[in-house]
N, C-alpha and C positions, 0 to 999 in steps of 0.2 A: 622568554626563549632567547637564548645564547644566538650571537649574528653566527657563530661556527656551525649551532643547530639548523639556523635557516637559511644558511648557504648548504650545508647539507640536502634538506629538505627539498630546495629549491631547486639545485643543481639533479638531483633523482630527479625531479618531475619534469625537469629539461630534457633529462635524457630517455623521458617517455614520452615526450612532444614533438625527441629529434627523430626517434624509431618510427612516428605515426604515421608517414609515408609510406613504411612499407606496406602496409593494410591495403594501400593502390596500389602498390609495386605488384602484391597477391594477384590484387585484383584484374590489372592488365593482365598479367599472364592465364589467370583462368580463361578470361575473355578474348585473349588474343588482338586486347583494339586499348586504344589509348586515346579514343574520341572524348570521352567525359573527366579528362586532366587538363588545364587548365596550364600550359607549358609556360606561358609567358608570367604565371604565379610563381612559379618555382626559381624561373631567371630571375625576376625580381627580389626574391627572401633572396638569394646565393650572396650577393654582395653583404648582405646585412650579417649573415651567420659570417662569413668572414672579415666583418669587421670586428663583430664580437670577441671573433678569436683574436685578433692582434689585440684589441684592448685589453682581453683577460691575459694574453700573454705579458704584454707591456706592465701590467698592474702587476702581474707574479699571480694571478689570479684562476686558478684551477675551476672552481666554482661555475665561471663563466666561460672558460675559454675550451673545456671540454664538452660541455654538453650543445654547442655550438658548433663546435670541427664534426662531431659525429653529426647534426643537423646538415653541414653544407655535404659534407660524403655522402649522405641519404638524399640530400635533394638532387646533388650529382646525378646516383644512381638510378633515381627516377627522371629526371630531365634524360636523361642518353637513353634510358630504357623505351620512353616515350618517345622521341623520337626516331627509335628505330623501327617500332610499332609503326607508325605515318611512313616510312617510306613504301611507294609504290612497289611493287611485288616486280621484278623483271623476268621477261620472259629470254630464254637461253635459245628461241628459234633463232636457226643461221648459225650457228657457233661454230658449227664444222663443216659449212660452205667454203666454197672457196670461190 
């Protein structure tokens, strides 16, 4: 196998490992709750997918450095979505007291 074939290869299967979040992303929204995500996992991968990216950029290296930007915008997506989920609900009593 040609390194072009298994950076191919490889880089596809990146980019179905970067999409896998969303499968929670679904999931939170069906369920309306983001208790069973694990938020301090996703802050932790974020620095790693972007470092990925500068190296694959710095290398000139496509391979790595996209199926890694679309992981850290997915993991974005799900860290913000999760915690918007956890915030406490405010109630709007008193609003138009005076």
């Amino acid at each position: 196998m040609s390194v072009m074939m298994l950076g191919s290869v490889a880089a596809a299967w990146g980019f179905v490992m970067a999409l896998s979040p969303v499968l929670q992303v679904h999931r939170m929204s069906q369920t309306r709750s983001s208790q069973d995500v694990s938020i301090t996992y996703f802050v932790i991968l974020l620095p790693g997918f972007l470092l990925w990216v500068a190296y694959g950029i710095a290398r000139g290296d496509l391979f790595i450095a996209l199926p890694n930007a679309v992981a850290a915008v997915t993991a974005l997506v799900l860290i913000t979505y999760s915690t918007i989920l956890r915030r406490p609900m405010r109630r709007h009593e008193g609003r138009h007291a005076r």
